[in-house]
DRENDO-1510 file (C-alpha; in Angstrom, 1 decimal, always signed):
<recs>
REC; n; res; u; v; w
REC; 1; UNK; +17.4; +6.9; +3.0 .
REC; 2; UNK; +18.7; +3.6; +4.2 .
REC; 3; UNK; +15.9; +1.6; +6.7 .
REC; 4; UNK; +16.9; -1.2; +8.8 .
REC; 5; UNK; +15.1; -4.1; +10.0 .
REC; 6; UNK; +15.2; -4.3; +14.0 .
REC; 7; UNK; +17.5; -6.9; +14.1 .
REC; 8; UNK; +19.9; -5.4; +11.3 .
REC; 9; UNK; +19.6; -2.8; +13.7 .
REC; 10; UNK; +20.6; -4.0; +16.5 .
REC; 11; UNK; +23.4; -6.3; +14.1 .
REC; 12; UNK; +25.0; -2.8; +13.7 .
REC; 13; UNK; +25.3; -1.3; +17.1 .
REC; 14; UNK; +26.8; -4.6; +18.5 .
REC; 15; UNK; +29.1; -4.4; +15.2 .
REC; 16; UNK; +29.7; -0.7; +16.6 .
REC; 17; UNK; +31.0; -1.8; +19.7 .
REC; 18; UNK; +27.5; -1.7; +22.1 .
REC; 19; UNK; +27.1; -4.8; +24.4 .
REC; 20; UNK; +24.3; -7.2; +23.1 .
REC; 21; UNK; +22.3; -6.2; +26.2 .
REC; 22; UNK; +22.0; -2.2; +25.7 .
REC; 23; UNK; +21.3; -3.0; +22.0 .
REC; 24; UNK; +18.2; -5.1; +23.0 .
REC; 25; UNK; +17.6; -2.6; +25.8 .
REC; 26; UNK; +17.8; +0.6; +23.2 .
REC; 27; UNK; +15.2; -1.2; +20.7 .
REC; 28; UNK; +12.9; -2.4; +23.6 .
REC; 29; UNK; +12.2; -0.8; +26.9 .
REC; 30; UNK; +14.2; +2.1; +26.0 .
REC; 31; UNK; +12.0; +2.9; +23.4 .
REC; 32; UNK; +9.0; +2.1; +25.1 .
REC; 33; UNK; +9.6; +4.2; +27.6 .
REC; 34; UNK; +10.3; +7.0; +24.9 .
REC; 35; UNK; +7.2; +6.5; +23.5 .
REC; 36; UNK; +5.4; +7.0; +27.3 .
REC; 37; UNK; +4.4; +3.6; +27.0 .
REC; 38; UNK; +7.2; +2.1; +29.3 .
REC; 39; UNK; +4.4; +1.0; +31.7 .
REC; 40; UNK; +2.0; -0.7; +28.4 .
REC; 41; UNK; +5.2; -2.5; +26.6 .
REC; 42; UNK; +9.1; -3.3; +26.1 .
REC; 43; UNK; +9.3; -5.8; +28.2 .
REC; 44; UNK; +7.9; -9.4; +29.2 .
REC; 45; UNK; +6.2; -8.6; +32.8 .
REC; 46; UNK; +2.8; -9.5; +33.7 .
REC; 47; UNK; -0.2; -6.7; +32.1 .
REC; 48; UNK; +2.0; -5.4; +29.7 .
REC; 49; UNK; +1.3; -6.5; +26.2 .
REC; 50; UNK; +3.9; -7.9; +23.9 .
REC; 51; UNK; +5.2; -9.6; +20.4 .
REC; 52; UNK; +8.3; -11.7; +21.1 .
REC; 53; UNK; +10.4; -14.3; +19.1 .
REC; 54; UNK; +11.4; -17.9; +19.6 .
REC; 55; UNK; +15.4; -18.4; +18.8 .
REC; 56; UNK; +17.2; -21.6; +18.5 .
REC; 57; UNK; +20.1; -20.3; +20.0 .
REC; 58; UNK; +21.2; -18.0; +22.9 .
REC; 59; UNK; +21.8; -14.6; +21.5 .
REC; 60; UNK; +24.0; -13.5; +24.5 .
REC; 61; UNK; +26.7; -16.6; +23.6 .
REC; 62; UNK; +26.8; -16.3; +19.3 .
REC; 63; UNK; +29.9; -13.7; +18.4 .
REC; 64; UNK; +29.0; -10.5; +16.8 .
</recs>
């Protein structure tokens, strides 16, 4: 069985030809929501709780 980090995760789906933004989507909200807990977490919004991650650079603008 091969397990993947989140990020090597989502690495691999925008290798596979997903945009950047439905990768995130797919590993966040998308999966709070499949979960039931769309309305608890995935997403930075006031109540909800949440873990998030500090990047020196702008995802959305590095190549693949």
């Amino acid at each position: 069985m091969v397990v993947l980090s989140a990020a090597a995760a989502v690495r691999a789906d925008v290798e596979a030809g997903r945009p950047l933004d439905e990768a995130l989507a797919a590993f966040t909200i998308d999966a709070a929501r499949a979960m039931g807990l769309g309305d608890e977490i995935g997403s930075l919004e006031v109540g909800k709780s949440a873990d998030f991650v500090v990047l020196d650079r702008d995802p959305f603008a590095e190549p693949p």
